[in-house]
N, C-alpha and C positions, 0 to 999 in steps of 0.2 A: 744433684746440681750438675750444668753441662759442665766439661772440658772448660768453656770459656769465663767459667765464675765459680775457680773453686774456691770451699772455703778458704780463709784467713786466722791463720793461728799464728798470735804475735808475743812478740818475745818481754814485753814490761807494757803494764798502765799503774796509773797511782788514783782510779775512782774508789780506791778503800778511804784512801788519805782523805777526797773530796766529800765522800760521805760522812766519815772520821768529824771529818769538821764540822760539816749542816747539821750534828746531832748524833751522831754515833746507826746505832743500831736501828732507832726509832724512822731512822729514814731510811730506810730500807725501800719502800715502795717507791722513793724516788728513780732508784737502777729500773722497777721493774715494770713503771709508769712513761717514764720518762725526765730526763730531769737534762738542766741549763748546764749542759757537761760534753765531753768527748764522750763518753764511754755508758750504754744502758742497754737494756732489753729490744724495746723501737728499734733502736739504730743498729745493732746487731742485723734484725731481723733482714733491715733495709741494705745494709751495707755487706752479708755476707760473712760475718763475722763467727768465725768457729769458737774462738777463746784465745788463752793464752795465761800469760804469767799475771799474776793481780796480785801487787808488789802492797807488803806492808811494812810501811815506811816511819818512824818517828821524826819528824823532822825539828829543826831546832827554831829558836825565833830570830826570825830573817824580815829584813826590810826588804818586799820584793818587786817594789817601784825602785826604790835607788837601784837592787841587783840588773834589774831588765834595763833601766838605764845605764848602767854602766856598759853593762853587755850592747849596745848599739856605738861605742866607742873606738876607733880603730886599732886601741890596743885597750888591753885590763888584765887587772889581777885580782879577783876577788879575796877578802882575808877569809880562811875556813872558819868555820863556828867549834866552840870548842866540844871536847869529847863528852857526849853523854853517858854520864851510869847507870850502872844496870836496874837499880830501884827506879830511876823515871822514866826507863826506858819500858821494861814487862810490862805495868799499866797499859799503856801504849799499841804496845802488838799485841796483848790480849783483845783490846776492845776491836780492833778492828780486823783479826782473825775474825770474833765474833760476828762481826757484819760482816763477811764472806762465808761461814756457814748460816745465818741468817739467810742471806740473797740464795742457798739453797732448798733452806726449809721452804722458802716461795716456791721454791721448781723454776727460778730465775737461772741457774747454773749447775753446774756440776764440778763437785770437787774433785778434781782426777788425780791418784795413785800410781796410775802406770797408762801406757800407752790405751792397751785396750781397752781403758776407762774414757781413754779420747775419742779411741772411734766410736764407741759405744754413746757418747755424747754429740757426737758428730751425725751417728743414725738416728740418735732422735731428737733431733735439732733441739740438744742442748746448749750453752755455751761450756764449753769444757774449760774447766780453771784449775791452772796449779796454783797451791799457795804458794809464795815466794816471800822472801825478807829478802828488803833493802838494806844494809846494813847490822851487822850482828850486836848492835846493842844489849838486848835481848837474853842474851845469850851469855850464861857464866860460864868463869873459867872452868871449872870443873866439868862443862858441858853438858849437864844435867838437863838443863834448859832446852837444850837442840835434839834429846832423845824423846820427851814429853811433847814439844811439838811436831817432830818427824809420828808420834803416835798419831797424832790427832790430824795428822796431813801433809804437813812443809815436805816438799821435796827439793825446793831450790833454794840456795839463800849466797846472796854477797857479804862477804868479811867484811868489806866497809861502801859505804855513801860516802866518799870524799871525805868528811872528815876523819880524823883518826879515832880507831876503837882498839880495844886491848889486843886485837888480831892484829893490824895492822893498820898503812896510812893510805890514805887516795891520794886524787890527783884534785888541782884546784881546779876552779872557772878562769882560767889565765888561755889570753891568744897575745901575740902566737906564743909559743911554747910547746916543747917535746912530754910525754906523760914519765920522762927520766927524772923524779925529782923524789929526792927523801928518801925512806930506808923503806925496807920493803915488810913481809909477815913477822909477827912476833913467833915467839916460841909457841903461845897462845895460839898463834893462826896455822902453824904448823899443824898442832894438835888436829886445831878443825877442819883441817882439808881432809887429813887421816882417816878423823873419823868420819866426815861426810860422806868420803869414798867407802867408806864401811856400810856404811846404813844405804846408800845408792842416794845421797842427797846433791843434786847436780852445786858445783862451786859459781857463778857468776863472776868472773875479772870485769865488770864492764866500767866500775870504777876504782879500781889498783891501779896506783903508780906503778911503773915498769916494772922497778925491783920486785914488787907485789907481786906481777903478775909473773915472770921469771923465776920467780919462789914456788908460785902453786907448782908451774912446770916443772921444777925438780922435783917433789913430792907429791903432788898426784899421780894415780895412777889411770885417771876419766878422761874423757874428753876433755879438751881445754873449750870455754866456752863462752862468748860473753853475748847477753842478751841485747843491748842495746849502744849499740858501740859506730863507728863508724871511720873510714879510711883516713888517717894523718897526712898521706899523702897529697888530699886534694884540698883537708880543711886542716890547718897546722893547728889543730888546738889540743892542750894537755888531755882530754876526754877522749879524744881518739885513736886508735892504734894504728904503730907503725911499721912499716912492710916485712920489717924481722919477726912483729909478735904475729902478725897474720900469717908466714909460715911458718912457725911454730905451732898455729890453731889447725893448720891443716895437717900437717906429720901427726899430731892427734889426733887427725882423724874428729876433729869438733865444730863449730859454727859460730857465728857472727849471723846476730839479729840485725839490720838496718835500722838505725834513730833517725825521727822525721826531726829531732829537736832543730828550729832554724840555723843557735849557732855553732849546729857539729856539721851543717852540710855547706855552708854558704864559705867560700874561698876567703871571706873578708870574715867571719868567724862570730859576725853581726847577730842578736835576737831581732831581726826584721824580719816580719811572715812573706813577703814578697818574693817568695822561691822559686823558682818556677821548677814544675815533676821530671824535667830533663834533667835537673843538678842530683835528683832523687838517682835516676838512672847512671849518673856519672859515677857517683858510692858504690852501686852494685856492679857495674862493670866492672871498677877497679876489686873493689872483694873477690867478685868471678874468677876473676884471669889468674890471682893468687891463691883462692882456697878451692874452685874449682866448682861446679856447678851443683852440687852435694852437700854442702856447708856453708850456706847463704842465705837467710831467709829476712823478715822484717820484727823489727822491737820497736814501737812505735815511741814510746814514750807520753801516751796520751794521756790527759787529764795531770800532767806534769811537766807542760812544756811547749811554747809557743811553735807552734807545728805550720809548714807550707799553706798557703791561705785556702787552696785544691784541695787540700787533705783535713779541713778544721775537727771534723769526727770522722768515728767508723761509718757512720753513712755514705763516707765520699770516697768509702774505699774502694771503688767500683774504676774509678777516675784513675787508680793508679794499675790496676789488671788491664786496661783500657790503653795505657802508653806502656805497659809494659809487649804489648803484644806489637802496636803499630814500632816498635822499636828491633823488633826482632827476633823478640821471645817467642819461644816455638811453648804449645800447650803443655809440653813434658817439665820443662822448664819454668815456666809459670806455679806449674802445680807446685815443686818443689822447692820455690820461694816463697809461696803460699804458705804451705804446710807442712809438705813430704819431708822437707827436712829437717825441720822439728820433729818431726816423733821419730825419725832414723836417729837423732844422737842422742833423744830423749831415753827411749827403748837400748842404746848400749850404755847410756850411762844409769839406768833404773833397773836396765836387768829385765822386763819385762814391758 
């Protein structure tokens, strides 16, 4: 592919959950057909689409017309759902593990391991997929849980999805608001950064409250990283990080995925798709200037989140290469919000 359309390797989607939901495994052919979604085979193809993180997620039961109405308010505070256990949780990311090696047995994707399972998928116009967990439900204390699945693939996973788990707490859906709220990693989440960094399983902060994320930093030894995150600076909402945590991701030497989600990028904090891709452009400037050109790349959030009307799937991601360049991205630069630099902190925080 030229200089001017590299691929796109993005840092979070939730089409496991979308599938999860139409029926589990048996729609599998939906990814690899096409299906009424952000995220599939087609639009890959169309949009340039390398892969990325394919987050399996349990989510809780949510009214999510009242939530997205609220979220159009000029202020909210969402109440958190409360903690799930780990019996209703395993069902859960079992099954839809399962339709993410499914969507391989198609020759739909590629479950990547390590960097060179990416390139390797990238020459033969795979989509290259990490498994990733949203939230460590999942996941027992004793962490038995987190060795079994790093067997079978997980390499990335976040301690929590906003609400709280025996690792620790998130951050709510609250504007405006600092992500300074509540106590940070359990003892529990202590353990699992330890050993994540053991096993080379990247940590996600993308939704730790501050203390949370100040916690991994004393105890990790990886990169600090958060896949789908976006600058507090320009959107004041608890979901975003603030220009302390951003140099602290960059003295780590880590990255920050850019979220198209509407209200992590829009100043008024709104779920309104009416974004226009220069506010997209405003995120990453401000990321640039503090983590530096090396440590910035995109976490879409697709199929999990009312995204810029420009951007509605990976087919229109053509449209954001397109202002990224009229803006003044040089092709070196491009590349490595594309891609380049996802597999630079992937490859030191995996080891390979």
């Amino acid at each position: 592919m030229p200089d001017t359309a590299p691929l796109i390797f993005d840092g979070h989607n939730d089409v496991l959950l979308k599938l999860f939901r139409a029926g589990g495994v048996a729609q599998a052919d939906l990814f690899v057909n096409g299906r009424d979604g952000a995220v599939d085979l087609p639009k890959a193809v169309q949009g340039g689409f390398g892969g990325g993180f394919f987050a399996v997620y349990v989510s809780s039961p949510t009214d999510l017309d009242f939530k997205f109405q609220e979220m159009t308010k000029d202020t909210y505070d969402l109440p958190l759902p409360e903690e799930i256990e780990w019996e209703d949780a395993i069902p859960v990311v079992a099954s839809q593990a399962a339709i993410l090696f499914e969507l391989e047995r198609k020759g739909a994707l590629k479950v990547c391991r390590s960097v060179k399972d990416i390139r390797s998928a990238f020459t033969d116009d795979k989509i290259a997929a990490i498994f990733h967990i949203e939230g460590a439900e999942g996941i027992d204390a004793d962490l038995h849980m987190l060795d079994v699945l790093y067997a079978a693939g997980l390499r990335s996973i976040g301690p929590v999805w906003s609400r709280p788990t025996i690792f620790g707490h998130g951050v709510p859906f609250r504007f405006p608001s600092t992500p300074d709220i509540g106590d940070g990693l359990t003892d529990h989440g202590i353990r699992l950064v330890k050993r994540c960094n053991a096993l080379g399983i990247m940590v996600d902060l993308s939704h730790l409250n501050e203390a949370g994320f100040w916690d991994v930093a004393r105890h990790s030894d990886a990169p600090l990283v958060a896949t789908h995150s976006n600058a507090h600076a320009i959107c004041h909402h608890a979901r975003n990080l603030t220009d302390d945590q951003l140099r602290a991701i960059a003295e780590s030497d880590g990255m920050v995925g850019l979220n198209f989600a509407v209200a992590f990028l829009r100043e008024d904090g709104k779920m309104l798709a009416d974004v226009p891709l220069s506010q997209v452009l405003r995120h990453l400037d401000h990321l640039i200037s503090i983590l530096g050109e090396d440590r910035v790349g995109l976490g879409s959030d697709y199929d999990g989140a009312v995204v810029p009307e420009d951007l509605t799937t990976i087919a229109e991601l053509p449209k954001l290469r397109e202002v990224m360049a009229e803006h003044g991205y040089d092709d070196t630069l491009i590349r490595k919000l594309c891609h380049e630099n996802w597999l630079r902190v992937l490859e030191k925080t995996w080891g390979s």
